[in-house]
N, C-alpha and C positions, 0 to 999 in steps of 0.2 A: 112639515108634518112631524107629530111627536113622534119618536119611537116606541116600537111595539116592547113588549115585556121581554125581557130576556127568556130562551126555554129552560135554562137551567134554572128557574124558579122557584120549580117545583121540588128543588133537594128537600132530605127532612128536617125539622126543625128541632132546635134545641131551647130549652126551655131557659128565662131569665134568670139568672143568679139573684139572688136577694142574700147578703150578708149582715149580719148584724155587730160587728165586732166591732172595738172601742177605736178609739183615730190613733194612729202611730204616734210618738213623741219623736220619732227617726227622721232628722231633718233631709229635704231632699237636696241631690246631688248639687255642685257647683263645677259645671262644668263651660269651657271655652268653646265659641263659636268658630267655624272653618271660614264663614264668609265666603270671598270669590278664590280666596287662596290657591292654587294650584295643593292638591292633596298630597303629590309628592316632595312639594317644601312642606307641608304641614307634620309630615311622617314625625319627628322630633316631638309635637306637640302630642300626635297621638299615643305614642310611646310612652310620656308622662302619665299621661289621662286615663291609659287602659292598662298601666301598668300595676293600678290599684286597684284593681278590678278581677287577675286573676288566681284560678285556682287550679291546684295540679291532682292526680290521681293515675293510678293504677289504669293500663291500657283495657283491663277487664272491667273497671269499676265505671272507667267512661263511656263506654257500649253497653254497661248496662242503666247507666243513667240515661244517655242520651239517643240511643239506635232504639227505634222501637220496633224494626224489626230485625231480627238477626238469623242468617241461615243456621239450621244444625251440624254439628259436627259430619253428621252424614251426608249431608247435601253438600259441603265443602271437599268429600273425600272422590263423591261419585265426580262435582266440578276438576278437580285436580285430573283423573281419570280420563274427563273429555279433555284435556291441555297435553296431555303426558302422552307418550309415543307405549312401543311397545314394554317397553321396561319397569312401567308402573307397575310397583306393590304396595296393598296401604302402609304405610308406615307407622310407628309407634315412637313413644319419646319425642316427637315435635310438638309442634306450637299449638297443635290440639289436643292433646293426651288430655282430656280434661274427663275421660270414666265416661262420656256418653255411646250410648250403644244403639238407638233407634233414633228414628228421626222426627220431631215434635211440627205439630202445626205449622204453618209456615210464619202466625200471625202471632206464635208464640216467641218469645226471646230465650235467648238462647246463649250462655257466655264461655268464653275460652278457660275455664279456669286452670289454674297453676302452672297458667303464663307468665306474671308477671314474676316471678323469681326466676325464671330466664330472662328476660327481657332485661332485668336491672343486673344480669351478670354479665362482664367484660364481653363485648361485640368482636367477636373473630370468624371469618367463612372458613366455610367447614370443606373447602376444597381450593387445595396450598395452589398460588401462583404457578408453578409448574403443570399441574396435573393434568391431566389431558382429557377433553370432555367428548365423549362419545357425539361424532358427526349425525346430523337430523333435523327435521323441519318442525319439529311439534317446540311447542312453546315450555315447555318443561318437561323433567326427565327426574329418576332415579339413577341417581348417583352414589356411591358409598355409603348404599344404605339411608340415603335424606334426600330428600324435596327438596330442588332446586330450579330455581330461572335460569332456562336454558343461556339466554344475556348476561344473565348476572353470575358467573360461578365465584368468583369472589368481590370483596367491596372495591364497588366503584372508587375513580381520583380523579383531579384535575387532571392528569395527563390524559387521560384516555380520550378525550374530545370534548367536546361544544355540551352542554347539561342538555340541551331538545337532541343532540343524535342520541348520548349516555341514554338517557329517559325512555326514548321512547317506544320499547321494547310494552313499557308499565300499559302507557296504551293500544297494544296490540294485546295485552292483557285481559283490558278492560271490557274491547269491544267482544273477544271469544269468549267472553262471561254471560253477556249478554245476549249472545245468539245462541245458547243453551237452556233457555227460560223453561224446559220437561225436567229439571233435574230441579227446580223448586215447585215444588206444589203447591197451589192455590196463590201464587202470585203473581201479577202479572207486571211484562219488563216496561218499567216508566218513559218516560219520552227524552230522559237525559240521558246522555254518551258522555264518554272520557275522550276529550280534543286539545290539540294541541294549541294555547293560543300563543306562543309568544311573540311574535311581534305587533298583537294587536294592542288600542289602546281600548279600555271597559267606557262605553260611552252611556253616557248618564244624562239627564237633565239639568244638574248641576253643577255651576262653573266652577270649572277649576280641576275639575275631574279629568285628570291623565294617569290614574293609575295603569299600570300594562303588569300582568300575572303568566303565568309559565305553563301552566294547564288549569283545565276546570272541568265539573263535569257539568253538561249544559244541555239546554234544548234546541235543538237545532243544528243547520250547519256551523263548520267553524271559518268556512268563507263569507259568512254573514256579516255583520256586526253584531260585535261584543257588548248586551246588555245586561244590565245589574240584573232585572227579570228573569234574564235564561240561564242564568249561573247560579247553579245550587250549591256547588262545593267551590272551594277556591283551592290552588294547588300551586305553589309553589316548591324549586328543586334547585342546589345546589349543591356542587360537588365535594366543598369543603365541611366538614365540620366548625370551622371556626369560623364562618359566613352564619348562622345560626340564629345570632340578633338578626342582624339586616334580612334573613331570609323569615324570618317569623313576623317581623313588622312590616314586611311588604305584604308578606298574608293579610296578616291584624288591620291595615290599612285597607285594602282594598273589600274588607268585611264592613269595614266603618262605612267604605263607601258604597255597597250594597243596602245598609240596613238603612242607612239615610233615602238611599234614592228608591228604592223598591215599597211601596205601602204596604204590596200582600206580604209582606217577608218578615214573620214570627220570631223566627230566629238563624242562624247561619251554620256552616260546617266549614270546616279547614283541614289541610294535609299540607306539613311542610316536611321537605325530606332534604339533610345533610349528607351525600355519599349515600351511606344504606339506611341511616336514623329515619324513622318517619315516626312523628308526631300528630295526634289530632285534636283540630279545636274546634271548640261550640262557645257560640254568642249567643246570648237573650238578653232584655233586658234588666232582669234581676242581676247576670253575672258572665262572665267569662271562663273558660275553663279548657285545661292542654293534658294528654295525656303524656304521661311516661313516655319516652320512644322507643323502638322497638326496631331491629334489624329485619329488615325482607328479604335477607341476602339470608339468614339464620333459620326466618321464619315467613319463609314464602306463602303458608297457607291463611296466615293469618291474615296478610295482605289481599289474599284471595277472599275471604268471608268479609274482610271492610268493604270491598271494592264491588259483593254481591249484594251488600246489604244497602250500598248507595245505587246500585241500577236498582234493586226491586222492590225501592219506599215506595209508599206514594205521594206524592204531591203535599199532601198536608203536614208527612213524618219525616220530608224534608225540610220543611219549616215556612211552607206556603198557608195562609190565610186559606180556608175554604169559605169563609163569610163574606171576600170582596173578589168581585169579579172586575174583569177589563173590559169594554163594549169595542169597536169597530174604530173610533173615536178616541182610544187611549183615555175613556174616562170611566173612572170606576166605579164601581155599582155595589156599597155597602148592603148587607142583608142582616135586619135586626127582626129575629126572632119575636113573631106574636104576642102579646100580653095570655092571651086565652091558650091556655095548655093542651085544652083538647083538639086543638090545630095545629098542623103542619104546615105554617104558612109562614113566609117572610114579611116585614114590610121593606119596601126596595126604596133606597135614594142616593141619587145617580151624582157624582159631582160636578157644577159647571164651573167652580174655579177654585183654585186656592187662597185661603187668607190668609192661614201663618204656616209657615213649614220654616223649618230652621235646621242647618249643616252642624250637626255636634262633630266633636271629635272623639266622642265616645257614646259606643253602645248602648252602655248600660244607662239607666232612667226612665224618666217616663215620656220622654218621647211627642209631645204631643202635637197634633194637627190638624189643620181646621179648613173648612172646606164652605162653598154655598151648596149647596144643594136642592133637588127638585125631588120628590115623593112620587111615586109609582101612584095612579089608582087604578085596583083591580076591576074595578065597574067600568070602568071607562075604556080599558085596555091602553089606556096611555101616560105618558107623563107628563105630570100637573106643572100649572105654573108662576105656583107661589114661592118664594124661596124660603128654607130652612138654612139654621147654621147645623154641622157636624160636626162633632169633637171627636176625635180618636187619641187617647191618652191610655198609657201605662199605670196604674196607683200600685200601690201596696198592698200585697191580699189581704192584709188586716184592714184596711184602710175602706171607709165608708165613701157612698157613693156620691155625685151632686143631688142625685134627688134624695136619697136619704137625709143629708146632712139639710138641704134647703126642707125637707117635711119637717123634720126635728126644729131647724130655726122657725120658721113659720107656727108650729105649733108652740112651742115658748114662746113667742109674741103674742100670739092667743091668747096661753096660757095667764100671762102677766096682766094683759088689758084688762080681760074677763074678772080681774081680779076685784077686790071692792077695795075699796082707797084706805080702806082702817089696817088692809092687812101687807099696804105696799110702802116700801122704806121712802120714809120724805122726802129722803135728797130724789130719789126719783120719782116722784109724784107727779112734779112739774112735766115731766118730758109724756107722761099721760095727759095732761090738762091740756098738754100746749098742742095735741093732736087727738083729741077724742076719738073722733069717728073712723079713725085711720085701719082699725081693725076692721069696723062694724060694717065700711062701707066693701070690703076687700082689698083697698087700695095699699094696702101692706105688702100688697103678693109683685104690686106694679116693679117694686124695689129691688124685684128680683126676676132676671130669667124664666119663661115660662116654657116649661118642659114637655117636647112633644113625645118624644121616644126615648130610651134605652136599653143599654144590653151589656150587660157583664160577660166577659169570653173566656178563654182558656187561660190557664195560668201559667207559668214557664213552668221549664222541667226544674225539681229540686237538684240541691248538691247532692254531689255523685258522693258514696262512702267512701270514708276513709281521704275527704281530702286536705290540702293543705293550701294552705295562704302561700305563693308565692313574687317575690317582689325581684325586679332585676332583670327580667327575663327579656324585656323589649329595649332594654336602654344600653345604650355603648357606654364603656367605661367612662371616657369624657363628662357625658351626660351624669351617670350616678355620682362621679365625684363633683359636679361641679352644681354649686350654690349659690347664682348670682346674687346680690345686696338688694333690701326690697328699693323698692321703687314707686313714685306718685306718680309719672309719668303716663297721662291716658296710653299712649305706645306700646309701652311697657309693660304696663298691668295686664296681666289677664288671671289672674285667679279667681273662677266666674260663677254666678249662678245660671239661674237657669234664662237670664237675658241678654236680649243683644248690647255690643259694644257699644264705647264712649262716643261722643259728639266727634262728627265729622273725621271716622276713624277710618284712613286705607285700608283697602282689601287686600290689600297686597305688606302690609307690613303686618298681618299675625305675626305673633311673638310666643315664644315657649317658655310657659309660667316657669319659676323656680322650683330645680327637681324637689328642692327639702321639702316645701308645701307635702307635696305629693306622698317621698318617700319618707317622711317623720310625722306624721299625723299625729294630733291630741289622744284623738279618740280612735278606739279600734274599728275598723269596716265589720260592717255586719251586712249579710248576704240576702239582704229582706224578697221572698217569693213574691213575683208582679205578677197582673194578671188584667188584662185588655178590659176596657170600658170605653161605649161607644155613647154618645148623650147627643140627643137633636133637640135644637130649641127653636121656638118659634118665632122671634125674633132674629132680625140682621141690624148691627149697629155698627157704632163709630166708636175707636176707642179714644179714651180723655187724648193720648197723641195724635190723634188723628184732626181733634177738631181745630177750625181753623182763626178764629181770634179767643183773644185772653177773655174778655164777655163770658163767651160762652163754655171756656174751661172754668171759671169761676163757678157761673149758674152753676153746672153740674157737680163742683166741687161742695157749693153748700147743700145743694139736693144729698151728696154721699154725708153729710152729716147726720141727716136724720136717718137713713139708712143705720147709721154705724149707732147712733142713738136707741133704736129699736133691738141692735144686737146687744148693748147695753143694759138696756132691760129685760132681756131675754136669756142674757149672761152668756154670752158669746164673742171669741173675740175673731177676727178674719183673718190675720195672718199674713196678706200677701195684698197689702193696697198699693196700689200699683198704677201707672196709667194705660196699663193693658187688663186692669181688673176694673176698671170702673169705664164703663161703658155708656153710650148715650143714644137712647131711639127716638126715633118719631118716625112717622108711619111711611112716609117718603123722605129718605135721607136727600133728598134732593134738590126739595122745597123748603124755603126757609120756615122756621116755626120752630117753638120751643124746644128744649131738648127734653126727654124724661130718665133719669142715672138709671143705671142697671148696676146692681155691685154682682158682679160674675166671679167664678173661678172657687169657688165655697171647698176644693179640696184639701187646704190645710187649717181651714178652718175648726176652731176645738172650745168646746166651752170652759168658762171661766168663773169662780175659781175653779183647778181642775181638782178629781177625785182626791180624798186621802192616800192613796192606794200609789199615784201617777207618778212616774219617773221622768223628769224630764232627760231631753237627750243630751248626749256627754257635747253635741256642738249644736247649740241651738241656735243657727243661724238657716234662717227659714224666711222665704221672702227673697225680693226684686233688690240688688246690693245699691242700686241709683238712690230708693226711699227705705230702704229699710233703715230701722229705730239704731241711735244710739246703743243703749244696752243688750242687743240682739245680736249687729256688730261685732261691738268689744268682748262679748262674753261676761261682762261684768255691769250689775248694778251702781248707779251714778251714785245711791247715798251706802254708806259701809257705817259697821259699830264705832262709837266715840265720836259720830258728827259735828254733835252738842259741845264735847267738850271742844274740837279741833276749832267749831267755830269761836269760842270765847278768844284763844288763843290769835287765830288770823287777826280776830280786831285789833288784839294789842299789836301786833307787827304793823297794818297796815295801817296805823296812827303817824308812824315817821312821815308815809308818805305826802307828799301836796294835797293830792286828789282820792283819799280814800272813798270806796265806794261799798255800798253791801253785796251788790254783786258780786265785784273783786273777792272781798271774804268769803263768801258763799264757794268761790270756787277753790280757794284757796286750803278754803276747810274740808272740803269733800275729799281734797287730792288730799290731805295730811290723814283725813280720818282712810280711804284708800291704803295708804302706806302703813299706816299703821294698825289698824284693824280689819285689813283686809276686807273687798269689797268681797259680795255673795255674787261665788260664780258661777251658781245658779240661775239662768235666767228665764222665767217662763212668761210668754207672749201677755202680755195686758192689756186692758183696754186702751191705756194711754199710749203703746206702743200702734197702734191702730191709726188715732189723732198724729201725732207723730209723723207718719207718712204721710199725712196730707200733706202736715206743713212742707216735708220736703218736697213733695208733690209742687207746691206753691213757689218754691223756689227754685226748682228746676225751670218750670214754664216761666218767668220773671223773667230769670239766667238764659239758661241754655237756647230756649225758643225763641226770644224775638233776638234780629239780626242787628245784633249790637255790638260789638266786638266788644267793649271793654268787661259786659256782664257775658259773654261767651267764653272769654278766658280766664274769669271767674270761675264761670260752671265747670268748665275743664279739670280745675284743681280738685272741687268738691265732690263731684259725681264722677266716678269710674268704677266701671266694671273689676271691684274686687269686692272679696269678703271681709278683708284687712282694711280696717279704714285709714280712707288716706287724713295727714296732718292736716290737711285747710281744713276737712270735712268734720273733724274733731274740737279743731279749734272757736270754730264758729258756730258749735253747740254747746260748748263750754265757755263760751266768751261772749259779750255783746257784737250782733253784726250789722248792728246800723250806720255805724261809722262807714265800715268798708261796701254797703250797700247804695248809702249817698254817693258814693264815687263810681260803682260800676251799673248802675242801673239807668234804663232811658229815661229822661228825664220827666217823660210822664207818666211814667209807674212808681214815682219817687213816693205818691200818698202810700205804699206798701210799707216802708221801710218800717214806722213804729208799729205798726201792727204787727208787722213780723218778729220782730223785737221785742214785742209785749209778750206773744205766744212763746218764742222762745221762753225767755228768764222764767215764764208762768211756767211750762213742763219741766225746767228744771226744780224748779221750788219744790213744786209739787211731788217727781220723782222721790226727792229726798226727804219731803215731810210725810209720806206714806210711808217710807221705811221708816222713819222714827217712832210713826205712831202705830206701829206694825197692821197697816191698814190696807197694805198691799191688795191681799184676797175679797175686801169691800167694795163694792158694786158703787156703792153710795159714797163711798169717796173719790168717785171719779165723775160722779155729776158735776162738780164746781168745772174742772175742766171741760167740759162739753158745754158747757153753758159762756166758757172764755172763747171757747172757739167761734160759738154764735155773734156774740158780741165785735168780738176784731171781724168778723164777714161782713157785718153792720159800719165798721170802720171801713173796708178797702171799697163799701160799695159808696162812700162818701164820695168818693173823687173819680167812681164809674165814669162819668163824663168826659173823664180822661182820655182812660185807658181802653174801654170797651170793645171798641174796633180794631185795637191795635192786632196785628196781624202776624200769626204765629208759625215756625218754620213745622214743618213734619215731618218728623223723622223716621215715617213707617212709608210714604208714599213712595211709589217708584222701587222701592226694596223688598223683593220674594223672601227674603230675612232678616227685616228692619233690626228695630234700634228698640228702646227702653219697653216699648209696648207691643212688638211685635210677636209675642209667642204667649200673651195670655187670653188676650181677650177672645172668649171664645163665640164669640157672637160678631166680633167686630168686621167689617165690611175692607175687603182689601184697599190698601192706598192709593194704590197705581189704577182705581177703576170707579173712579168718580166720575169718568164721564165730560167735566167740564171745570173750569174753576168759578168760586162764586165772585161777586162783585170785589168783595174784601179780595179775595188773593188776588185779584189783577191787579190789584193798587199795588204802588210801588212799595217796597219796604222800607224803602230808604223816609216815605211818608210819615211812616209810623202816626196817622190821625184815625180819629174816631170815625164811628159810622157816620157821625152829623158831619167832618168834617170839623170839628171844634178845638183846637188846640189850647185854650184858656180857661179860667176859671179860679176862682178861690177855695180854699179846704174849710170845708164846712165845720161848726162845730164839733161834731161826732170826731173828727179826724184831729182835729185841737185836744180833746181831751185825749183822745188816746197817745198822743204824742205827751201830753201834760203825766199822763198815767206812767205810761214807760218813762218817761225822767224821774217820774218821783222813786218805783223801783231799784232803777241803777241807782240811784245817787241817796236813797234814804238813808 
């Protein structure tokens, strides 16, 4: 029987954001995957990763950024009062002298000020080793005139004992804060306590998690188990000051492994304390951020007003989601706000499994995750049982939505159809004739995602004033100075975007990118404010790695052609093709029958050419590092000033040689005109970077996917998980690869090689004669390649009879955090839940035959010329 509605239903409703604002040029993050890793070998890695991430400020400026709500100076004095014995008199000149004189709202914020010019002067207690502290049981006292922790009379050391006996005075602290909840008005005390966990381990759902922390403050008992959910602060303590790294990234790490494992969890809080320094930090996904430290041993009250302001949040200003709830079941129950304003209603959908979830080792980004999903109907009192996909992602607050961005593409494809042929540029004429009714019948919308819900959410907290970038703070000396040599090694690399690892890469061997990446950056970090978007669609699909022979990654390859055709005419270019962005439906994934492409993922999607106005970003590498484009890559465009003349000159050089070719020159010329006229390193997305991806797309599946060793250890060199391209991956876009493609491909996918070959030389010619004929920002000089592409699909489908069935590995199945496709496709149908295998994958691999069964045949014409075509280019 379905379940009934949740009662908490009925909360208010918040109405949908609609922004209008232009698409960022701010490429997003490149960051490495944790995998199964154990998270305490990964600490190294996260240290890198969030070390670029933070920011520092004034312990005033970060309470008033990030504490939304903070007791008054008065409600702090009357608290001291209930702790202090009889000796208590207010005091003056401590850590609240800040001129407040009543006591404000409890819902109002409220800040220490001209504290931090204590705070940042020389840490000494204010009651010498000798002195003698008046005997008594109350948790604080007046002493010489100051507020002190009856425990604490001066700063704590390593000798004095074990950091959980030293400490744990803080949470008897903690708990007589919160059984005084009459001395805050109109608040009420939250369901987290301050517990001592240390010798538990934080248990998570995901592998690898053995983080163990020193205190927290949490829900529930601390003889329970220790879950990411019940842990609102994280609180690690150390005796020494010069443990401060290690004790800040045990914090930082086990935030990372919070913000991964927890879905309702917006954002995080942290307290690390050296001896008497205590520090506090906030994560979100925009950014990172530590206060100044501050002595409790100096400034006990102020420790008092942090430790009041974490029991009496609520739930949401601790940084819990109030939009997704848990059912009985551990499965959560997103709430997206009504389209109709004049309603207080949700529409509820419940998740019944996950599709992509992925272990960052950093925070910040966007984060994104995907779910199946079932819809609430309120008529019925129960839950439906058709399945939706659910995206939960992080964007850019400037950053337009899916459905914005798919209404605007959609409306340009209108736009252009509707047009009358006298007033549309000829090169693209054809791509109208060759689809007339594509618009008229709707079947333009097929191409795309069909959007059942959204919801734009809150946005993180902005930077605190007055802060500062800083760099160093999670990394041990070793680490800062040391810069290992790059490296092509899948092993090795990890300088990453936003996808999973190299082919057939251990869990157990993450590797810690090279510091200088991190700590020398081109371009400056900038702190862009995110903000929660939630997107249901009504389709469930398969993504291009998911499906299971080369057949049918083809089909759907040439299907994304006209897709990417209509973006062309519409002047748009996608950004991120990918084999987690190109997707495949039909109405039972289960039943064989055609496939229909879905191009998914439209959020870095940006029209083309862009405005007068548009600045591209100082790293514009944007996009999946497996396909993304040459010039996207490198940072630099393939043709530079002086091409012309570099190529006159190659020819004469490469006359000595035996075997000159135009090719050869062509490339010879580009690298001279490169060096010498410096390429534009400038690069903004274009259409042809778009095609591009396919072709890698096309060579990845060849390589990597069928079980061939010789083209597996191919794909190795060319495809890894960096931003930095590796030398094979270079070579072989710059060079002819038919040669070395006859040697490592199965021998019946051999009809690929000229085709592949033709497309190659074609995008590079082409790169280079748009920049000559400064035609780059022309629409219409990008038909001729869209129409090459068509044609070579015409070729590989020549020797179909080959290849068709051949039967392709997957590298999303079986893995909760696959591989090249695993974290975009937001529609795509988990791997590990097919249910069954089809005919194809029971057959052996080692068969490598077609569906008939046909291992023979001749190359037909089409596949002769094309072959006749690419010889005559190399060698004209």
């Amino acid at each position: 029987m379905a379940d009934h509605i949740p009662s908490s239903s009925l909360n208010p409703t918040i109405n949908s954001i609609r922004t209008t604002g232009s698409i960022p040029a701010t490429p997003r993050s490149h960051k490495s995957r944790g995998g199964t890793v154990n998270i305490v070998d990964l600490r190294p890695a996260i240290a890198i990763e969030m070390d670029n991430e933070l920011v520092q400020c004034s312990i005033d400026a970060f309470m008033e950024a990030y504490f939304s709500f903070l007791p008054s100076n008065e409600v702090v004095e009357r608290i001291v009062r209930e702790l202090s014995d009889s000796s208590y008199q207010e005091t003056t000149g401590d850590d609240l002298s800040d001129g407040e004189s009543s006591e404000k709202a409890s819902e109002e914020k409220t800040s220490a000020k001209d504290t931090t010019e204590k705070v940042a002067s020389p840490k000494s207690s204010f009651v010498d080793k000798d002195g003698e502290i008046p005997t008594g049981t109350s948790l604080m006292l007046c002493h010489g005139n100051r507020m002190l922790i009856r425990e604490f009379p001066r700063v704590p050391v390593a000798g004095d004992g074990s950091e959980r006996a030293v400490y744990a005075p803080l949470g008897q602290i903690a708990d007589a804060i919160g059984q005084i909840p009459k001395d805050i008005v109109g608040r009420t005390r939250n369901e987290f306590s301050y517990r001592d966990v240390s010798s538990k381990r934080i248990d998570s759902k995901i592998k690898g998690s053995n983080n163990k922390i020193d205190a927290c403050f949490m829900r529930g008992s601390s003889s329970g188990e220790l879950q990411t959910s019940n842990i609102a602060v994280v609180v690690e303590q150390k005796l020494s000051v010069d443990d401060r790294v290690k004790n800040s990234l045990q914090a930082v790490s086990a935030n990372v492994q919070i913000m991964n494992d927890d879905v309702r969890r917006v954002r995080t809080f942290g307290i690390t304390i050296e001896s008497d320094q205590v520090t506090l930090w906030h994560h979100s996904r925009s950014h990172s951020a530590m206060s100044e430290p501050f002595s409790f041993v100096d400034h006990p009250k102020l420790l008092i007003k942090i430790f009041a302001s974490f029991l009496f949040a609520t739930e949401e200003e601790l940084g819990y989601d109030p939009r997704i709830e848990v059912d009985s079941r551990k499965r959560f129950i997103f709430k997206i706000p009504v389209e109709d304003k004049s309603k207080e209603e949700y529409n509820l959908y419940r998740t019944e499994e996950s599709i992509s979830e992925y272990r960052s080792n950093n925070i910040t980004g966007r984060m994104a995750r995907v779910y199946r999903v079932v819809k609430y109907n309120s008529a019925t009192k129960r839950w439906g049982t058709k399945k939706f996909v659910l995206k939960d992602v992080w964007l850019d607050k400037s950053a337009q939505t899916e459905r914005q961005l798919q209404t605007a593409i959609l409306g340009d494809i209108k736009t252009f159809w509707d047009r009358e042929d006298s007033l549309i540029d000829p090169d693209l004429l054809p791509f109208k004739k060759a689809n007339p009714g594509i618009v008229g019948n709707g079947s333009h919308k097929n191409l795309f995602l069909h959007i059942e819900d959204d919801y734009v959410g809150q946005t993180s907290k902005p930077l605190p004033s007055g802060y500062r970038p800083v760099r160093g703070t999670l990394l041990k000396a070793e680490v800062k100075d040391k810069s290992p040599p790059p490296t092509t090694s899948p092993e090795q690399s990890n300088t990453s975007s936003r996808k999973p690892a190299d082919f057939e890469r251990s869990a157990t061997t993450h590797t810690v990118p090279p510091a200088s990446h991190h700590l020398h950056q081109e371009f400056e970090r900038t702190y862009v404010p995110k903000r929660q978007y939630r997107v249901v669609f009504q389709e469930v699909c398969r993504t291009l790695g998911q499906l299971e022979t080369l057949g049918e990654v083809m089909n759907v390859l040439g299907q994304t052609l006209i897709a990417l055709q209509m973006l062309l005419c519409a002047g748009w270019v996608h950004r991120d093709i990918s084999s987690g962005n190109i997707l495949a439906f039909r109405k039972n994934l289960d039943v064989e029958g055609p496939w229909q492409v879905k191009l998914a993922d439209l959020e870095y999607a940006q029209k083309f050419p862009p405005p007068p106005n548009y600045e591209p970003a100082l790293d514009p590498k944007t996009g999946t590092p497996y396909f993304m484009p040459y010039e996207i890559m490198t940072g630099k465009t393939l043709y530079a000033p002086g091409y012309g003349k570099a190529l006159n000159r190659s020819s004469t050089q490469t006359q000595t040689q035996q075997h000159p070719t135009l090719a050869l020159q062509k490339v010879l010329a580009a690298r001279l005109a490169r060096e010498e006229g410096k390429p534009l390193t400038t690069v903004t997305h274009n259409f042809q970077h778009d095609l591009e991806s396919v072709w890698w797309l096309i060579l990845w599946n060849i390589t990597g996917r069928i079980k061939h060793e010789s083209s597996q250890t191919f794909a190795k060199t060319v495809f890894q998980h960096t931003t930095t391209i590796p030398p094979m991956r270079e070579h072989y876009f710059i060079r002819p690869i038919d040669s070395k493609l006859l040697t490592v491909l199965n021998p019946l996918i051999r009809g690929f090689v000229d085709p592949m070959e033709a497309l190659r030389l074609e995008m590079y010619d082409q790169y280079i004669i748009r920049g000559e004929n400064g035609t780059v920002s022309n629409a219409g000089a990008y038909a001729g390649i869209h129409q090459f592409f068509m044609s070579m699909f015409e070729a590989f489908d020549a020797t179909r009879s080959k290849w068709s069935g051949i039967v392709l590995q997957d590298h999303s199945a079986g893995r909760k955090r696959g591989r090249p496709d695993a974290d975009a496709g937001p529609t795509a149908q988990a791997g590990d839940d097919t249910g069954r295998k089809s005919k194809q994958s029971k057959r052996s691999h080692s068969q490598m035959v077609n569906k008939d069964g046909n291992e023979t045949g001749s190359n037909s014409k089409q596949t002769k010329r094309t072959r006749s075509q690419a010889s005559k280019r190399r060698d004209a």
